[in-house]
DRENPA-3360 file (N, C-alpha, C; in nm, 2 decimals, always signed):
BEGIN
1 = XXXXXXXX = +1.54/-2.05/-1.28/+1.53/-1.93/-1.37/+1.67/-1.87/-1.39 ~ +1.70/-1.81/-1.48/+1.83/-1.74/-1.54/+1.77/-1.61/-1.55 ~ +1.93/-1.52/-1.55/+1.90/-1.41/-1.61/+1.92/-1.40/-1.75 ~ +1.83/-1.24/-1.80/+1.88/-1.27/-1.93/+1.96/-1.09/-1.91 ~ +1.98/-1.09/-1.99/+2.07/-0.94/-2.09/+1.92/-0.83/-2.12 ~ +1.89/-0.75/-2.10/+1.83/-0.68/-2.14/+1.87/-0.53/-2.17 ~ +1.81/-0.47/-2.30/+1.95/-0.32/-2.35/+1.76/-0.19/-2.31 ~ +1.85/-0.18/-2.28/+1.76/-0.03/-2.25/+1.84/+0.09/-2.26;
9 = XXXXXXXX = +1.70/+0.25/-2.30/+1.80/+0.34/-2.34/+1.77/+0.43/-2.24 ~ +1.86/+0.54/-2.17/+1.83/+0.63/-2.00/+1.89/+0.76/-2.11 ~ +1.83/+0.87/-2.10/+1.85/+0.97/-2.15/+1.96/+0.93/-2.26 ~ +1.94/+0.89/-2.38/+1.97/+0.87/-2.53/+2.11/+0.77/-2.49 ~ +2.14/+0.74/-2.33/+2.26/+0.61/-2.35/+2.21/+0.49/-2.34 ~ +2.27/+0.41/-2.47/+2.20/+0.24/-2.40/+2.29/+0.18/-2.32 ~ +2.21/+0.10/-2.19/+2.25/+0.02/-2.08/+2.23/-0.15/-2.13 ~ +2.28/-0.26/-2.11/+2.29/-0.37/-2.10/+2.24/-0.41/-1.91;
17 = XXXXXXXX = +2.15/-0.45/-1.93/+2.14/-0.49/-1.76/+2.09/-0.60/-1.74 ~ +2.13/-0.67/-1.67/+2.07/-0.81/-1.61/+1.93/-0.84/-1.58 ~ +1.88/-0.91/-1.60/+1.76/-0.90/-1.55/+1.69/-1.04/-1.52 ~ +1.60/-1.11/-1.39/+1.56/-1.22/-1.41/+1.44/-1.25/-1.47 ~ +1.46/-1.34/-1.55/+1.40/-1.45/-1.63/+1.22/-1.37/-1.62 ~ +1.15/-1.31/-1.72/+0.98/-1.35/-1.69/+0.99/-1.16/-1.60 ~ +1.09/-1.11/-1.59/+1.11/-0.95/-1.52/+1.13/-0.85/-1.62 ~ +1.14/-0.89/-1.77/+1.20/-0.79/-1.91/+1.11/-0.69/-1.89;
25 = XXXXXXXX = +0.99/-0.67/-1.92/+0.87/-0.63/-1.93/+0.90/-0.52/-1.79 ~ +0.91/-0.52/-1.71/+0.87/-0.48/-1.54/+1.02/-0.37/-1.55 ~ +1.18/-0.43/-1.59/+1.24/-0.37/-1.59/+1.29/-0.24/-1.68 ~ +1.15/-0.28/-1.83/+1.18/-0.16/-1.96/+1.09/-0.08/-1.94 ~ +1.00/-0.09/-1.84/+0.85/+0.00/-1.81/+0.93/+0.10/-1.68 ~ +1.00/-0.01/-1.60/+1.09/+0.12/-1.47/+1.18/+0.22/-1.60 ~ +1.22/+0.15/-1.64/+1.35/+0.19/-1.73/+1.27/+0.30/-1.82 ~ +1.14/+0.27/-1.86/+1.09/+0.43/-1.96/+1.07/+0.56/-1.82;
33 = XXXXXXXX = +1.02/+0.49/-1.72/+0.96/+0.62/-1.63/+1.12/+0.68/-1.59 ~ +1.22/+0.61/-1.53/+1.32/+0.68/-1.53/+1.40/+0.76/-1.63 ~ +1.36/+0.72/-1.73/+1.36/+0.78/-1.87/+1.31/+0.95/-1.89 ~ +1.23/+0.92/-1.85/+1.12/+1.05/-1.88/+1.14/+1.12/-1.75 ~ +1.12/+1.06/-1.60/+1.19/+1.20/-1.47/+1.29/+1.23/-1.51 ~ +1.42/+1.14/-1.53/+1.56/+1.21/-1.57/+1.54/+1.34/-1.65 ~ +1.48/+1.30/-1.76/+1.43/+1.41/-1.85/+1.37/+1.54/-1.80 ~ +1.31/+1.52/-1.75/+1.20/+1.62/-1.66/+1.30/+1.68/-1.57;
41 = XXXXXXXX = +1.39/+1.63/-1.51/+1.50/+1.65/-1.46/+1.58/+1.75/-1.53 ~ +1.60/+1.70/-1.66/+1.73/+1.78/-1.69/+1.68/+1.94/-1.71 ~ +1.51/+1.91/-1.81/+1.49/+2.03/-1.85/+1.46/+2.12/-1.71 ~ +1.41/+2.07/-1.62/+1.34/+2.18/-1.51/+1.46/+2.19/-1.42 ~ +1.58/+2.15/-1.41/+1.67/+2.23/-1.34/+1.82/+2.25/-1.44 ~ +1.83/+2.22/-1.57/+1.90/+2.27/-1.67/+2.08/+2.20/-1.63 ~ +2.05/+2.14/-1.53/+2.17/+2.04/-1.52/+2.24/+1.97/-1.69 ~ +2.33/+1.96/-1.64/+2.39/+1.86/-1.76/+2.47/+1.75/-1.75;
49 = XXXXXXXX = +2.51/+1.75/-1.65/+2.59/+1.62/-1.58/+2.53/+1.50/-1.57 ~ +2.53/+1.37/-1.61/+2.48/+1.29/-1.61/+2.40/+1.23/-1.47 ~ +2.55/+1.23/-1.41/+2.57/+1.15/-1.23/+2.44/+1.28/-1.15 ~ +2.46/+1.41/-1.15/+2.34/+1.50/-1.12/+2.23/+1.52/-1.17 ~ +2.20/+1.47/-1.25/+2.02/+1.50/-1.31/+1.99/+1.30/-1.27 ~ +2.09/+1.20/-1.25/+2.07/+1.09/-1.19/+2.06/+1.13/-1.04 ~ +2.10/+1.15/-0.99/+2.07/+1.19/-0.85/+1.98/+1.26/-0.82 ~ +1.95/+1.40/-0.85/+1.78/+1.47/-0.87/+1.70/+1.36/-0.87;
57 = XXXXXXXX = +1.68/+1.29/-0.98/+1.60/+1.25/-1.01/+1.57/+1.11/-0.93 ~ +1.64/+1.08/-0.85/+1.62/+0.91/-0.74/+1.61/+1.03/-0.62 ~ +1.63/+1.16/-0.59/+1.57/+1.19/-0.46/+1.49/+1.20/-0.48 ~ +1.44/+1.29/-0.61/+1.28/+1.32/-0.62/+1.17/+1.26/-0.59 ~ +1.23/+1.08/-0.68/+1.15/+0.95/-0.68/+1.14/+0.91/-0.56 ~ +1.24/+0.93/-0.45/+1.28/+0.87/-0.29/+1.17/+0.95/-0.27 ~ +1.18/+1.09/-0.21/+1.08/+1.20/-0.18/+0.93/+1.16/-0.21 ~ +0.91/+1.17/-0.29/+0.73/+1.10/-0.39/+0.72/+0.96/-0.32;
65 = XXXXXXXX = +0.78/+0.85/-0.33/+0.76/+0.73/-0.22/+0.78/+0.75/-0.07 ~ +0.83/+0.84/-0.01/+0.82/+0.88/+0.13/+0.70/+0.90/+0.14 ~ +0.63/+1.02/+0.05/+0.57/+1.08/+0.10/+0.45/+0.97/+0.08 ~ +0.42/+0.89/-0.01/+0.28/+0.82/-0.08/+0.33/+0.68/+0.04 ~ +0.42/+0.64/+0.09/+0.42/+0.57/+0.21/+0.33/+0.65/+0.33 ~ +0.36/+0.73/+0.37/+0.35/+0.80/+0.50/+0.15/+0.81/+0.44 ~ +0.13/+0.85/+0.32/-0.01/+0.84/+0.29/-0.08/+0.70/+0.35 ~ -0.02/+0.60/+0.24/-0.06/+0.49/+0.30/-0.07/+0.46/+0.40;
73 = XXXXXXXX = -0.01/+0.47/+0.53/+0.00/+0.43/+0.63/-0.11/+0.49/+0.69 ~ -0.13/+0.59/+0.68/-0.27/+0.70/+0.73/-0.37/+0.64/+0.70 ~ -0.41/+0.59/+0.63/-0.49/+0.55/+0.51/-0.50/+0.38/+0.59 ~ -0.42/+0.30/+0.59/-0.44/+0.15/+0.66/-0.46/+0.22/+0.81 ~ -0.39/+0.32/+0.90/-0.44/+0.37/+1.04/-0.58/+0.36/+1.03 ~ -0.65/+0.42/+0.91/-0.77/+0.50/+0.92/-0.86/+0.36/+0.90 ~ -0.86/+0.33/+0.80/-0.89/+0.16/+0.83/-0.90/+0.04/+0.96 ~ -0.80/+0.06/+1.00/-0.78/-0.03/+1.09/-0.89/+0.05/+1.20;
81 = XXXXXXXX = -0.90/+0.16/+1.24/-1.02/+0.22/+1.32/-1.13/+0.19/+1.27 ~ -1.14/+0.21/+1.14/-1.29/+0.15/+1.09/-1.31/+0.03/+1.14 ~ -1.25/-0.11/+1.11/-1.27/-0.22/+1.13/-1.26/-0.25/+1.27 ~ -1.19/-0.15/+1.37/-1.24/-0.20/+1.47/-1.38/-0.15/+1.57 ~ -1.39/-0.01/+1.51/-1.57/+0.05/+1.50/-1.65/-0.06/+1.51 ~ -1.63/-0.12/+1.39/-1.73/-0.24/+1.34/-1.72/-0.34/+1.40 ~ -1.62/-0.39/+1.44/-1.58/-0.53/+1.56/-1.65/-0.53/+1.67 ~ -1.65/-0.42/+1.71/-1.73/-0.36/+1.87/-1.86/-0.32/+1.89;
89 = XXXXXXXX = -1.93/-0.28/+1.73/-2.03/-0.27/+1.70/-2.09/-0.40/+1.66 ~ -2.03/-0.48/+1.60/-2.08/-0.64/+1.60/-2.08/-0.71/+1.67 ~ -2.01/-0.68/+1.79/-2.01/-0.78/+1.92/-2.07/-0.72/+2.01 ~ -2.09/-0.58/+1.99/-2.18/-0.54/+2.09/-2.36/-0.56/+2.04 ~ -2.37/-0.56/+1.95/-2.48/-0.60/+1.87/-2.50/-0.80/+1.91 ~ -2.43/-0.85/+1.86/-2.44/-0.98/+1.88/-2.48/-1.05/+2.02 ~ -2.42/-0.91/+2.14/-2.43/-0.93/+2.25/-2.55/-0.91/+2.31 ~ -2.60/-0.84/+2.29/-2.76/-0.76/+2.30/-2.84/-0.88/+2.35;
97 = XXXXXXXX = -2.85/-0.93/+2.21/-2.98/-1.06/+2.26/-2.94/-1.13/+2.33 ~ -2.84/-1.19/+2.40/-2.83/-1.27/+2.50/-2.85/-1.19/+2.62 ~ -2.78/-1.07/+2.63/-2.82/-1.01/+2.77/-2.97/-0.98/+2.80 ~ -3.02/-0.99/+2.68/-3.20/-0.94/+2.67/-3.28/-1.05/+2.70 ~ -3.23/-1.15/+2.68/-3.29/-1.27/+2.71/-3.26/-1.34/+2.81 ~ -3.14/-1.29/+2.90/-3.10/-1.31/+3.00/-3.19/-1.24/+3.12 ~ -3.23/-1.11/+3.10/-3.30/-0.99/+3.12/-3.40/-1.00/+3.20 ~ -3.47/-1.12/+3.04/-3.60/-1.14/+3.04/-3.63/-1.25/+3.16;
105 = XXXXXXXX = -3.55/-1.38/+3.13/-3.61/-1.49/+3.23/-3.56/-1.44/+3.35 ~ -3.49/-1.36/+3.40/-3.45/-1.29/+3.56/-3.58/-1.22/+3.57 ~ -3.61/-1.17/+3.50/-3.77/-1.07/+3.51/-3.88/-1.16/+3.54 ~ -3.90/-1.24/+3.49/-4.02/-1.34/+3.50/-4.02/-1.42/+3.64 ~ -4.12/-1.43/+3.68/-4.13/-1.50/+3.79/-4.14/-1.63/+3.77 ~ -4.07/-1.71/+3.88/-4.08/-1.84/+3.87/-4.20/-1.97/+3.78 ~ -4.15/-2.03/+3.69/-4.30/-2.08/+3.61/-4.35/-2.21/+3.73 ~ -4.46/-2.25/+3.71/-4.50/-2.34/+3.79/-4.41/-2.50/+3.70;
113 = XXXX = -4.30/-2.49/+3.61/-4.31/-2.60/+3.55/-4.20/-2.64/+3.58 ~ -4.11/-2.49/+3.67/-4.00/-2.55/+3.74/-4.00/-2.65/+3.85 ~ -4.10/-2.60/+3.97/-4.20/-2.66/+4.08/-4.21/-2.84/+4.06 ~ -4.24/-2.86/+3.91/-4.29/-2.97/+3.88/-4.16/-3.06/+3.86;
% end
């Protein structure tokens, strides 16, 4: 696979950036959302500096993925308890009838067909 050249525009400048082969598509969709925080950026803290409303705007994005990580993780914890609820509850379930039946022939008194 090769790269190709792909031009994108970040607050009204166009960029030339590399990109691999079959990634154009993935790279112009990051490239609009960064597009539009930066923006969101400039207007809600009135910055005008390019390198500063870039910066805002990758803490913000850093910030929002900390936080939607630290979600997730709660979220697979909370899971992973589920699934082991159910593992303990299926094996203790599964377990049942053998101890029951185990239970049973200790309960019964000797048959006469062991005798035989």
């Amino acid at each position: 696979m090769s790269d190709n050249v792909v031009d994108i525009k970040i607050l009204d400048r166009n960029y030339r950036v590399m990109c691999p082969a079959g990634q154009e598509t993935a790279l112009r969709e990051a490239a609009e959302q960064l597009d539009t925080r930066m923006a969101e950026t400039r207007a809600s803290t009135k910055l005008t500096n390019m390198e500063q409303i870039a910066i805002m705007a990758a803490l913000n994005l850093c910030h929002e993925w900390i936080q939607e990580r630290a979600t997730e993780g709660k979220k697979i914890a909370a899971l992973e308890d589920k699934i082991s609820l159910l593992q303990a509850t299926i094996e203790k379930a599964m377990g049942q009838p053998k101890s029951s039946a185990n239970e049973t022939k200790s309960a019964l008194p000797p048959s006469s067909s062991n005798a035989e």
